[in-house]
N, CA, C, O and CB atoms as a CASP TS submission, in Angstrom:
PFRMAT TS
TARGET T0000
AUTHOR 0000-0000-0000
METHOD Language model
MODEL 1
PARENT N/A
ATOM      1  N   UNK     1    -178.814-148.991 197.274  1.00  0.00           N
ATOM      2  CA  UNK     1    -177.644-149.460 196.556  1.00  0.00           C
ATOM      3  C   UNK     1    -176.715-150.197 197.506  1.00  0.00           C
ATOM      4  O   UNK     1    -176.713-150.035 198.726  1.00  0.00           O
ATOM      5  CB  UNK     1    -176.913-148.291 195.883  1.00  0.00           C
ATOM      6  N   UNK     2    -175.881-151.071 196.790  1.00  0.00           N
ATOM      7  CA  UNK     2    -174.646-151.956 197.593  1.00  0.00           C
ATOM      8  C   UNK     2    -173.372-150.937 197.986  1.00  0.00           C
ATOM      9  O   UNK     2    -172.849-150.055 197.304  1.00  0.00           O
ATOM     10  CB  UNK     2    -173.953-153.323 196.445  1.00  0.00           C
ATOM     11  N   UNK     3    -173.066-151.406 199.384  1.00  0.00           N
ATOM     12  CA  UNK     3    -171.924-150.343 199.369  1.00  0.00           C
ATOM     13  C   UNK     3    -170.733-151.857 199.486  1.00  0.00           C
ATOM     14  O   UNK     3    -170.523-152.676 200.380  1.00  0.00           O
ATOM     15  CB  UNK     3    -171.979-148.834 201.042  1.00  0.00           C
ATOM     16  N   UNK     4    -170.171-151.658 198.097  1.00  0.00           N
ATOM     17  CA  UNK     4    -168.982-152.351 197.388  1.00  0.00           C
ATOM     18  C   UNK     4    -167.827-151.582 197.797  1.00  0.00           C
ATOM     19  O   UNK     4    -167.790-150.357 197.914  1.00  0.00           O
ATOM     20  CB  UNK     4    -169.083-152.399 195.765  1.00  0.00           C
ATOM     21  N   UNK     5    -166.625-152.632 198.062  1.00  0.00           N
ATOM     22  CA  UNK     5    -165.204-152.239 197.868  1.00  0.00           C
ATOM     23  C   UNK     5    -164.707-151.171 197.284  1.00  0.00           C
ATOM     24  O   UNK     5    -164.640-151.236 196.057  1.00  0.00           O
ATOM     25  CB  UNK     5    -164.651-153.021 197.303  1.00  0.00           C
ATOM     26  N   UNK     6    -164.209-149.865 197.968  1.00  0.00           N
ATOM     27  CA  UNK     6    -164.064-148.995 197.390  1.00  0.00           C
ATOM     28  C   UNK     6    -162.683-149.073 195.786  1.00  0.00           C
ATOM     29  O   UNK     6    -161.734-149.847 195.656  1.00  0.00           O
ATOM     30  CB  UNK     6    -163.888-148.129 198.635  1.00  0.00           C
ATOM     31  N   UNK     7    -163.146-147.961 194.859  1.00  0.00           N
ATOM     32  CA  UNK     7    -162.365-148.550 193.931  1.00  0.00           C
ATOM     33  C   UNK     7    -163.067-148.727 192.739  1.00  0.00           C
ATOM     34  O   UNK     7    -162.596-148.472 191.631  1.00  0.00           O
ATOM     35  CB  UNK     7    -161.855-149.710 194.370  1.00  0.00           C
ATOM     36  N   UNK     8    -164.674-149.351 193.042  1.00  0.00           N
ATOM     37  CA  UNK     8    -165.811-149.665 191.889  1.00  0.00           C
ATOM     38  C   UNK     8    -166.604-148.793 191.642  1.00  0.00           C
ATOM     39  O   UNK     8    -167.291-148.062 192.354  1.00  0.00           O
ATOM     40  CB  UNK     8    -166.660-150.685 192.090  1.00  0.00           C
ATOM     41  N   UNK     9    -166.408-148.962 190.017  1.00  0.00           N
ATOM     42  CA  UNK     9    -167.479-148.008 189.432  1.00  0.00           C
ATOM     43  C   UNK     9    -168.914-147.647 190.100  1.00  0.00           C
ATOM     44  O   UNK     9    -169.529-148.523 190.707  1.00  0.00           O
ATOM     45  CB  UNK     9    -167.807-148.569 188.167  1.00  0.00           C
ATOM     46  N   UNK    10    -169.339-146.560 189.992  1.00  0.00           N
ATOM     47  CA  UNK    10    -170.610-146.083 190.487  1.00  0.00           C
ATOM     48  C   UNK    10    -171.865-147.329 189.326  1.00  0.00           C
ATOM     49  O   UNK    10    -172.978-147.812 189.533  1.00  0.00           O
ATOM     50  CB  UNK    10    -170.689-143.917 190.126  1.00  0.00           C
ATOM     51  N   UNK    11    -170.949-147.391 188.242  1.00  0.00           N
ATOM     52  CA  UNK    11    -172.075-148.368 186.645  1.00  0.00           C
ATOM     53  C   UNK    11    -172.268-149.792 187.475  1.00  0.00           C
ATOM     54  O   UNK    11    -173.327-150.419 187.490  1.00  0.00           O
ATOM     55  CB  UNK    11    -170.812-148.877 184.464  1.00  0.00           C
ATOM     56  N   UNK    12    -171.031-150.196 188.176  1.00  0.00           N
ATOM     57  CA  UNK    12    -171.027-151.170 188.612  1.00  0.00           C
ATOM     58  C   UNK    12    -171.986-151.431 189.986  1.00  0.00           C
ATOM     59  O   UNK    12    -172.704-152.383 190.293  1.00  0.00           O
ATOM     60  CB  UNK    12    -169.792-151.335 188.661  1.00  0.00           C
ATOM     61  N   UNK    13    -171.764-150.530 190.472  1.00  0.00           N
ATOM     62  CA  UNK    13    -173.040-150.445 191.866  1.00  0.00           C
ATOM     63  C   UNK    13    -174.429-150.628 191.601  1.00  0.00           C
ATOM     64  O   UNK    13    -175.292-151.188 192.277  1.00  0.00           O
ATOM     65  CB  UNK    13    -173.150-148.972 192.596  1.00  0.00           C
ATOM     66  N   UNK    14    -174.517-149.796 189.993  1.00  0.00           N
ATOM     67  CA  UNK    14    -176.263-150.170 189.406  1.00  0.00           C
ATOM     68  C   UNK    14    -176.406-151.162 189.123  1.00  0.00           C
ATOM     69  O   UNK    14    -177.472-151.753 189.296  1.00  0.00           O
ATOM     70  CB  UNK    14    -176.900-149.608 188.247  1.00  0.00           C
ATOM     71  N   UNK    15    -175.397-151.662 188.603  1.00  0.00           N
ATOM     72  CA  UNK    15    -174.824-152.863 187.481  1.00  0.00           C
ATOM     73  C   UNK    15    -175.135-154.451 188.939  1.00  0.00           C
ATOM     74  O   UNK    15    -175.568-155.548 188.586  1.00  0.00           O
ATOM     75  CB  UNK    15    -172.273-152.403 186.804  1.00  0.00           C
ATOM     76  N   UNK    16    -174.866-154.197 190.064  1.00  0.00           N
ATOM     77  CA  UNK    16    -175.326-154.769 191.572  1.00  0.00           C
ATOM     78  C   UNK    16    -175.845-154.900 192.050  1.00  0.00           C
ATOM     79  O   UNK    16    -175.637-155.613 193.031  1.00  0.00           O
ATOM     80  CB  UNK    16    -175.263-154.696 192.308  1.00  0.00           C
ATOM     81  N   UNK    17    -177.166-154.254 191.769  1.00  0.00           N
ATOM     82  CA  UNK    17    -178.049-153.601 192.394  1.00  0.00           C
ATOM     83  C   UNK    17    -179.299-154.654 192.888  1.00  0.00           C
ATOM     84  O   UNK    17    -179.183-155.752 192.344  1.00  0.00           O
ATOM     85  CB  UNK    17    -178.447-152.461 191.463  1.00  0.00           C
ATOM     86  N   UNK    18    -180.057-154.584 193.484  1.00  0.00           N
ATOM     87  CA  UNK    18    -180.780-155.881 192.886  1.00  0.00           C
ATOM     88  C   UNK    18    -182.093-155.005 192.707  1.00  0.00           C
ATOM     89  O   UNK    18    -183.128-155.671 192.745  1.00  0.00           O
ATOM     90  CB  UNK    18    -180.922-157.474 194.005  1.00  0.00           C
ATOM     91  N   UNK    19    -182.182-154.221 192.599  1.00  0.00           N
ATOM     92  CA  UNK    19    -182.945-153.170 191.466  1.00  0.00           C
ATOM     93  C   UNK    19    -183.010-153.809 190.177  1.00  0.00           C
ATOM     94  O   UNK    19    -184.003-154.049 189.490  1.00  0.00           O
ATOM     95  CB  UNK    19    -182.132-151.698 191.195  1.00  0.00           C
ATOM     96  N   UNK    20    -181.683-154.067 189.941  1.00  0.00           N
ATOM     97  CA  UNK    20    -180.959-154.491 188.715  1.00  0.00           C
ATOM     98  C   UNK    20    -181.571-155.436 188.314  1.00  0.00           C
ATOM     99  O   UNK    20    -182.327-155.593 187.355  1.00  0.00           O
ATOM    100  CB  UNK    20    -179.641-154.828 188.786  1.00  0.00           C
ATOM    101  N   UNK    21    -181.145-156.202 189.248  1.00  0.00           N
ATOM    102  CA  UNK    21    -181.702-157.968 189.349  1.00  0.00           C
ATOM    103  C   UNK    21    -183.141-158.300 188.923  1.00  0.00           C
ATOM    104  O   UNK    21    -183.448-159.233 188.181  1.00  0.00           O
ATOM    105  CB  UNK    21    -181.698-158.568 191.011  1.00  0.00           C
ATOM    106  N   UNK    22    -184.116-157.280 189.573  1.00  0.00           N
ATOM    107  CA  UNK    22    -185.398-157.008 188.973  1.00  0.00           C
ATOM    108  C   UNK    22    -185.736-157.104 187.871  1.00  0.00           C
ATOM    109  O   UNK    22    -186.294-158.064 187.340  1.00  0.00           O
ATOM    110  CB  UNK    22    -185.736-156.096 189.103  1.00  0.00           C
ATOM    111  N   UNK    23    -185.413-156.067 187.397  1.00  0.00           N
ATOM    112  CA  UNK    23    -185.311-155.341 186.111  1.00  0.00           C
ATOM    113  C   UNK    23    -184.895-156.443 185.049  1.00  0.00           C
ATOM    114  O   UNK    23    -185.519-156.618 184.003  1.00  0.00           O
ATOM    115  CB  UNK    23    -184.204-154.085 186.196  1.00  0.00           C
ATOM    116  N   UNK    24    -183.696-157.216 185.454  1.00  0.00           N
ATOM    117  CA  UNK    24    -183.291-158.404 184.147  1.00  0.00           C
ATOM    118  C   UNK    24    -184.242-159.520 184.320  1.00  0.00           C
ATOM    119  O   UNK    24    -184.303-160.266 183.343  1.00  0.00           O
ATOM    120  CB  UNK    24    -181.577-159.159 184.233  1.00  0.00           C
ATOM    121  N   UNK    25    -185.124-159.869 185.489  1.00  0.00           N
ATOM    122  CA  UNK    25    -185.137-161.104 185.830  1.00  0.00           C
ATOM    123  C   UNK    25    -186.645-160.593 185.243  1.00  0.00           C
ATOM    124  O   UNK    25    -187.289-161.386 184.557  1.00  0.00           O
ATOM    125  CB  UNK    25    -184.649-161.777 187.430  1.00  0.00           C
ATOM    126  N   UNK    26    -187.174-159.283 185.526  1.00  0.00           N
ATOM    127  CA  UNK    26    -189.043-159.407 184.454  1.00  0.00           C
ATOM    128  C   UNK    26    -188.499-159.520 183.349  1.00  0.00           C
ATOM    129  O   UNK    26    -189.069-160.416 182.728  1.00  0.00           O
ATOM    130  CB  UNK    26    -190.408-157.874 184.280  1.00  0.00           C
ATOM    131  N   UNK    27    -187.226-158.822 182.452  1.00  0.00           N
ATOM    132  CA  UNK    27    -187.408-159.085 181.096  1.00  0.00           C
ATOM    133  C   UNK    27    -187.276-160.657 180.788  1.00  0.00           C
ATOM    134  O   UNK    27    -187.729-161.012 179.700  1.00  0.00           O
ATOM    135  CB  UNK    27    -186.386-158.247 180.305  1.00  0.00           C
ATOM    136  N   UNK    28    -186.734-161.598 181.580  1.00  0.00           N
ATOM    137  CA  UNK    28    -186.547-162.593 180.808  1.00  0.00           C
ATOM    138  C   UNK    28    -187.809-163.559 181.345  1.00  0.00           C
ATOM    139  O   UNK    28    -188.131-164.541 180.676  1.00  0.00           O
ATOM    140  CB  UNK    28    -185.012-163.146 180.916  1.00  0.00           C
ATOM    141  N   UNK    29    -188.315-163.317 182.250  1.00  0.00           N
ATOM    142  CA  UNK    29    -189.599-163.783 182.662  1.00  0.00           C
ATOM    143  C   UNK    29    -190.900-163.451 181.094  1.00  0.00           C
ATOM    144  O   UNK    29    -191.749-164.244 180.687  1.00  0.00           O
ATOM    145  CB  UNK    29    -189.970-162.742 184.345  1.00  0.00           C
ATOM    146  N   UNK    30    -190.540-161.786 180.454  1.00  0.00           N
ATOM    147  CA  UNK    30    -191.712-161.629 180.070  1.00  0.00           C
ATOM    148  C   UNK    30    -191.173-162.771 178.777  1.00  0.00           C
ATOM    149  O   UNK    30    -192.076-163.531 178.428  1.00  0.00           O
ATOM    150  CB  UNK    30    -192.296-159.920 179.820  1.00  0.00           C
ATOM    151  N   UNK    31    -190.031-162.938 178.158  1.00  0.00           N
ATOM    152  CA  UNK    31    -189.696-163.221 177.237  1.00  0.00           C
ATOM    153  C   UNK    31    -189.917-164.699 176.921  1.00  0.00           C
ATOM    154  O   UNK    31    -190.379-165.194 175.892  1.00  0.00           O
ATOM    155  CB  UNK    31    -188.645-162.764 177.210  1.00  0.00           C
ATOM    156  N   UNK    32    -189.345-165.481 178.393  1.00  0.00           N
ATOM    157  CA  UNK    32    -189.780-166.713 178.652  1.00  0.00           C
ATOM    158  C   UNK    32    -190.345-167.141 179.662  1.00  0.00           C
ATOM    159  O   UNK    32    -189.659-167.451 180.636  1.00  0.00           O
ATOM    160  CB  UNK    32    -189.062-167.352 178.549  1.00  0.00           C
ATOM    161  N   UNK    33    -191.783-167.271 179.686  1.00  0.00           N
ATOM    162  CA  UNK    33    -192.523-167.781 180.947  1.00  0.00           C
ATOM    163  C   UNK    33    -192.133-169.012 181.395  1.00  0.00           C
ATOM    164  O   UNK    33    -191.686-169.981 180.782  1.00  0.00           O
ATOM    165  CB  UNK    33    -193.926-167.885 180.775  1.00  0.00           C
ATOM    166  N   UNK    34    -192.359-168.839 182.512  1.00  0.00           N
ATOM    167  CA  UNK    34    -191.621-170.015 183.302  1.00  0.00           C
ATOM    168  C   UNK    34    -191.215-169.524 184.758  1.00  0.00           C
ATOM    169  O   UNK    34    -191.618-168.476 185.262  1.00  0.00           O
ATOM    170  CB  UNK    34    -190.197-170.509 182.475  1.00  0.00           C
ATOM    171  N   UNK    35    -190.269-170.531 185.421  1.00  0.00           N
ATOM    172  CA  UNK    35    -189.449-169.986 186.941  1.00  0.00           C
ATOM    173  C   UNK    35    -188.358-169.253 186.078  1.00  0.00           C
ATOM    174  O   UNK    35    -187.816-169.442 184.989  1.00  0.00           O
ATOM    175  CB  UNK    35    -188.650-171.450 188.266  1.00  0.00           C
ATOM    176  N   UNK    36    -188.297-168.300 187.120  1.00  0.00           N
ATOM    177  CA  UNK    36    -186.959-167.418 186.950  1.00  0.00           C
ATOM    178  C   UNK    36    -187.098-166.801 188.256  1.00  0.00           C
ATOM    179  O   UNK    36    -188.156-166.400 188.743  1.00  0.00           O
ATOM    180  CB  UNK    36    -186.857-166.246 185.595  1.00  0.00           C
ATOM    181  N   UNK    37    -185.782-166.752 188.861  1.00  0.00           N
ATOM    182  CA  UNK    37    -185.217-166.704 190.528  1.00  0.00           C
ATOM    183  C   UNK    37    -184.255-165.786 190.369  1.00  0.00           C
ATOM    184  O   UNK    37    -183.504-165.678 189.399  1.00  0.00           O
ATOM    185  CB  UNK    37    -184.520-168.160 191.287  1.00  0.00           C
ATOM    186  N   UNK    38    -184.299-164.886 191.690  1.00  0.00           N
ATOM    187  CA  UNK    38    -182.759-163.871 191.925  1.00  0.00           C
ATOM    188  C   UNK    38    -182.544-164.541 192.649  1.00  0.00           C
ATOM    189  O   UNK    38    -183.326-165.144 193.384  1.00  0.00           O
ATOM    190  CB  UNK    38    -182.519-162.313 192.395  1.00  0.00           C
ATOM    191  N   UNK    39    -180.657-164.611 192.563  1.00  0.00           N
ATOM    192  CA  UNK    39    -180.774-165.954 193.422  1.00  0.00           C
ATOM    193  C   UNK    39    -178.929-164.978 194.238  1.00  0.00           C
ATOM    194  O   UNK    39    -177.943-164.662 193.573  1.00  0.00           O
ATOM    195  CB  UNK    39    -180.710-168.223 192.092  1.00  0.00           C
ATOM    196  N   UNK    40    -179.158-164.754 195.990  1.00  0.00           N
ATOM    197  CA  UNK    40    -178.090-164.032 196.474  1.00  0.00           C
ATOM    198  C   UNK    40    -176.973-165.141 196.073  1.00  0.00           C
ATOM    199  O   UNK    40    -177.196-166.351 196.026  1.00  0.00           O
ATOM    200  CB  UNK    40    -178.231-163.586 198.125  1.00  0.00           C
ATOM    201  N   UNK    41    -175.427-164.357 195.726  1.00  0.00           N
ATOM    202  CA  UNK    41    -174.038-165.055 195.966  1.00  0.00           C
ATOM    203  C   UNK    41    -173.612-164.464 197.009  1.00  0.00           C
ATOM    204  O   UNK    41    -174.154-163.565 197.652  1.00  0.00           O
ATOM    205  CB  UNK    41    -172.973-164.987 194.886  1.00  0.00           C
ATOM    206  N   UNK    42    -172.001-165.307 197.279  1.00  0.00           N
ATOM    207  CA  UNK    42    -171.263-164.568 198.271  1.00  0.00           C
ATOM    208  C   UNK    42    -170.257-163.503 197.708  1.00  0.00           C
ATOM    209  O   UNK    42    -169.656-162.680 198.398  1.00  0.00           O
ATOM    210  CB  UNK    42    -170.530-165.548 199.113  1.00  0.00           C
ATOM    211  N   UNK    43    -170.144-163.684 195.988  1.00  0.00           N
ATOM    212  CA  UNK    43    -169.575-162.732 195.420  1.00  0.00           C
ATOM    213  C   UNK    43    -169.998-161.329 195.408  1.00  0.00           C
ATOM    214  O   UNK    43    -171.021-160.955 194.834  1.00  0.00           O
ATOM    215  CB  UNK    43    -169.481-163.093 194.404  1.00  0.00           C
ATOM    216  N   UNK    44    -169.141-160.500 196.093  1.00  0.00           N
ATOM    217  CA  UNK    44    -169.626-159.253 195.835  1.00  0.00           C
ATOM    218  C   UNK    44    -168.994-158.245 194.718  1.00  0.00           C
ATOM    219  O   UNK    44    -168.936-157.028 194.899  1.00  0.00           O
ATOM    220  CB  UNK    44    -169.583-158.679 197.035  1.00  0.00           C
ATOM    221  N   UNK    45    -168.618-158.774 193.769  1.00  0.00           N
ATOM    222  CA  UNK    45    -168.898-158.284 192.344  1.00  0.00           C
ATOM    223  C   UNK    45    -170.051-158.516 191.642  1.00  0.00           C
ATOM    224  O   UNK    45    -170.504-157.786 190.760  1.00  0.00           O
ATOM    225  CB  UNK    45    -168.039-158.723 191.547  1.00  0.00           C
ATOM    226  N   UNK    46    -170.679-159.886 192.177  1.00  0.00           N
ATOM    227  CA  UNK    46    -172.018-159.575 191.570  1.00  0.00           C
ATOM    228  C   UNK    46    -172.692-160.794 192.720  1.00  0.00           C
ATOM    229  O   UNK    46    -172.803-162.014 192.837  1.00  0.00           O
ATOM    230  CB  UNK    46    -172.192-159.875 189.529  1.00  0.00           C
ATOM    231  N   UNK    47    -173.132-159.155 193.640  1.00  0.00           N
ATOM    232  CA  UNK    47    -174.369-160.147 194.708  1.00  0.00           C
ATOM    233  C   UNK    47    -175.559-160.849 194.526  1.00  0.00           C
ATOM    234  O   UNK    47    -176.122-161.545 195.372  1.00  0.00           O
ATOM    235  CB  UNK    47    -174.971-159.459 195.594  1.00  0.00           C
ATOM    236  N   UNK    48    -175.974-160.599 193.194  1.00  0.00           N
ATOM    237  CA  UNK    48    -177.401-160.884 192.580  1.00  0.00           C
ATOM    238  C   UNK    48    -176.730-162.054 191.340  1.00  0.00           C
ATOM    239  O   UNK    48    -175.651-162.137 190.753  1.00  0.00           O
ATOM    240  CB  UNK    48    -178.362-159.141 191.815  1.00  0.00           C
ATOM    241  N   UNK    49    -177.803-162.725 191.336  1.00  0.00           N
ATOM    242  CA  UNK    49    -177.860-163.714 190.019  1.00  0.00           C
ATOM    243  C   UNK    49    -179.063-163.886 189.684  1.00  0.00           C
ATOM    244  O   UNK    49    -179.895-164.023 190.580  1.00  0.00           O
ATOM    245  CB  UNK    49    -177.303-165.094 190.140  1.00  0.00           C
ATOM    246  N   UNK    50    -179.526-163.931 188.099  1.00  0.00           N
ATOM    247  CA  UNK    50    -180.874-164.154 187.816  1.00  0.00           C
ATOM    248  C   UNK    50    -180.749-165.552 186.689  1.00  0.00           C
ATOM    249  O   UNK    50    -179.978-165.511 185.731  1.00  0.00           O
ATOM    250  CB  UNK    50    -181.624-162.618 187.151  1.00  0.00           C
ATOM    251  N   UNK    51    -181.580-166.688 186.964  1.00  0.00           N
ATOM    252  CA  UNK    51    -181.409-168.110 187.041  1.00  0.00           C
ATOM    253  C   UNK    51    -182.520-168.484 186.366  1.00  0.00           C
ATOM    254  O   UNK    51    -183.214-167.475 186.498  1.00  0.00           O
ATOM    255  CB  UNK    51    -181.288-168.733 188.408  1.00  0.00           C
ATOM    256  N   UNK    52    -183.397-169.537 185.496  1.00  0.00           N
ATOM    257  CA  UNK    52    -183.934-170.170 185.427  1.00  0.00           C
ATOM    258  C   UNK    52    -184.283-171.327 186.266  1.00  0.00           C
ATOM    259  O   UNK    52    -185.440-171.688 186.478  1.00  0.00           O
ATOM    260  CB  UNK    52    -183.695-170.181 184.701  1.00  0.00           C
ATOM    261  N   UNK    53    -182.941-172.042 186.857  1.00  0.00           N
ATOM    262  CA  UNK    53    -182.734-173.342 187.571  1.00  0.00           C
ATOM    263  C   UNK    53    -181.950-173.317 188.615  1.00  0.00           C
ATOM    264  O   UNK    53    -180.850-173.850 188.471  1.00  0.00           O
ATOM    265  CB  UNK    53    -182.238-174.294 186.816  1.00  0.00           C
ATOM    266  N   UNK    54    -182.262-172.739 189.867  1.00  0.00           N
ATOM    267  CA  UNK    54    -181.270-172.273 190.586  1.00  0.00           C
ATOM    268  C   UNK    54    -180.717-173.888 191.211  1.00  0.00           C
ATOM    269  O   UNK    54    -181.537-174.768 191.473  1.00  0.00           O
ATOM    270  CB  UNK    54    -181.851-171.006 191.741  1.00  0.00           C
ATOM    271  N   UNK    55    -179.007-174.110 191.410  1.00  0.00           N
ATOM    272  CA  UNK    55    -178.721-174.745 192.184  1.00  0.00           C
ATOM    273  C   UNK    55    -179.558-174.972 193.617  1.00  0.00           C
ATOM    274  O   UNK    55    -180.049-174.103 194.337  1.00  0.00           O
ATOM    275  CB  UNK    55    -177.679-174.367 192.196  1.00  0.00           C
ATOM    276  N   UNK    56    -179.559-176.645 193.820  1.00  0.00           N
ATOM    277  CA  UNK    56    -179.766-176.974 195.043  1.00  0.00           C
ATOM    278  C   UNK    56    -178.852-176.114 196.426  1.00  0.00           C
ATOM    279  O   UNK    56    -177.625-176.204 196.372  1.00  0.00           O
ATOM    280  CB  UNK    56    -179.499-178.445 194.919  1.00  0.00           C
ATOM    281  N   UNK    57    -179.391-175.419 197.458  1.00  0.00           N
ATOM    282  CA  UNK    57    -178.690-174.732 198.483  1.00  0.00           C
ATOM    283  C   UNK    57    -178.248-173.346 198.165  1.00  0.00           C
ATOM    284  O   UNK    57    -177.534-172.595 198.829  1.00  0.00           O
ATOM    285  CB  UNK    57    -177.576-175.485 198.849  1.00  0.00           C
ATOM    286  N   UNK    58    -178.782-173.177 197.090  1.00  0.00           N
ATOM    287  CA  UNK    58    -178.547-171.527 196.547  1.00  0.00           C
ATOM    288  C   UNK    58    -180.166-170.456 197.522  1.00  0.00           C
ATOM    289  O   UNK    58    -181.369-170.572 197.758  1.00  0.00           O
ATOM    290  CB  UNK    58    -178.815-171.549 194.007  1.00  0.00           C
ATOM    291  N   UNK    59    -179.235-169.697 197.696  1.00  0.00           N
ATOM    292  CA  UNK    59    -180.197-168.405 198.631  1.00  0.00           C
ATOM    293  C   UNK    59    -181.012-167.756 197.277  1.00  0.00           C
ATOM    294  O   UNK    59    -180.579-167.150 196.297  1.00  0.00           O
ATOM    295  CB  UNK    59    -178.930-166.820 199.646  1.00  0.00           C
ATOM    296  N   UNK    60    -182.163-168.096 197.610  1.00  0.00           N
ATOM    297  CA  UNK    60    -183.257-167.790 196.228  1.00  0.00           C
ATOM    298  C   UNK    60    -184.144-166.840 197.257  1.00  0.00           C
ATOM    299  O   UNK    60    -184.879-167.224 198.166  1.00  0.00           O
ATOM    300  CB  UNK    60    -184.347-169.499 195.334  1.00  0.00           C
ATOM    301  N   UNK    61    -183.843-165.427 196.822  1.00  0.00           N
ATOM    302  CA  UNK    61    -184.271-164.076 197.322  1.00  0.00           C
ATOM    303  C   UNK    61    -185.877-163.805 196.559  1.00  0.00           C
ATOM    304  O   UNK    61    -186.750-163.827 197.426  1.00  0.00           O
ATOM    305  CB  UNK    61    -182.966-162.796 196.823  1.00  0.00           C
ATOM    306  N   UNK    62    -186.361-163.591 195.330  1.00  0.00           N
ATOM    307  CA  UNK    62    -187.276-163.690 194.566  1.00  0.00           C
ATOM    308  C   UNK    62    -187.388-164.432 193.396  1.00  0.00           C
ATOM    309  O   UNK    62    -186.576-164.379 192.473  1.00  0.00           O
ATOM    310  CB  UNK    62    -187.472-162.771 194.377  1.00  0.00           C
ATOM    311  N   UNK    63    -188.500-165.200 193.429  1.00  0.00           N
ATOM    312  CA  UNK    63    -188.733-166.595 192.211  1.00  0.00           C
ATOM    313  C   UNK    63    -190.089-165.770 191.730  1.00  0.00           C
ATOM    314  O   UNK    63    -190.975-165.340 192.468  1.00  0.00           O
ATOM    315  CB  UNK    63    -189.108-168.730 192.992  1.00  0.00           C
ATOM    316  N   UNK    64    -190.004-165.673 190.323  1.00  0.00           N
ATOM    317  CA  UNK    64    -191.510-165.714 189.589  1.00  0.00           C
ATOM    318  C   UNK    64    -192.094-166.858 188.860  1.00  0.00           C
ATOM    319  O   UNK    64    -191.239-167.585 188.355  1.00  0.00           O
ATOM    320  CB  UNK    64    -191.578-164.729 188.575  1.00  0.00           C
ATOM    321  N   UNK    65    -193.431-167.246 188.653  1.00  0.00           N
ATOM    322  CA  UNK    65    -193.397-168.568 188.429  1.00  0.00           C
ATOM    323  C   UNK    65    -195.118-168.625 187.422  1.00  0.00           C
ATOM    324  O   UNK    65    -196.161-168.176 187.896  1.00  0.00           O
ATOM    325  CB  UNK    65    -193.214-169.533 190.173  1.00  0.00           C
ATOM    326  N   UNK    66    -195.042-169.083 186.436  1.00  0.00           N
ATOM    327  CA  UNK    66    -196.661-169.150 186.053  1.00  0.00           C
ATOM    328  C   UNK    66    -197.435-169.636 186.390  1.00  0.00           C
ATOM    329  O   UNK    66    -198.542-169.465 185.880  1.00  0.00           O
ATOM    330  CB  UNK    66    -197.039-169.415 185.224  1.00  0.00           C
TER
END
C-alpha cells in the first residue's frame, strides 16, 4: 500500500493502490479489448491512472494490449 499524507482515509489508500489500478484496468480491458495502460502521476491523491490513450511523456507503468 501507498503511505499517503496523513489525514486519508484507509478506503482511500485501497482506493490508491495500484492493486487497485489492476483490478480497474483488467475490467476495462476485459470489457474493451484493446491498449489500456496504468499510467504513474505526480498526484498523490491518485498515483495511478488507468487510460486507453496515454498522453505523450506520461510514465506508463503497465500497458495490456491484443
Amino acid at each position: 500500500m501507498l503511505a499517503l499524507s496523513p489525514g486519508l482515509s484507509p478506503k482511500r489508500l485501497l482506493l490508491c493502490s495500484r492493486e487497485n489500478a489492476n483490478r480497474v484496468a483488467s475490467r476495462l480491458f476485459d470489457e474493451r479489448p484493446g491498449r489500456v495502460s496504468i499510467v504513474r502521476t505526480t498526484n498523490p491523491i491518485q498515483p495511478f491512472r488507468v487510460c486507453t490513450a496515454p498522453a505523450c511523456g506520461e510514465r506508463v507503468e503497465v500497458e495490456m494490449v491484443l
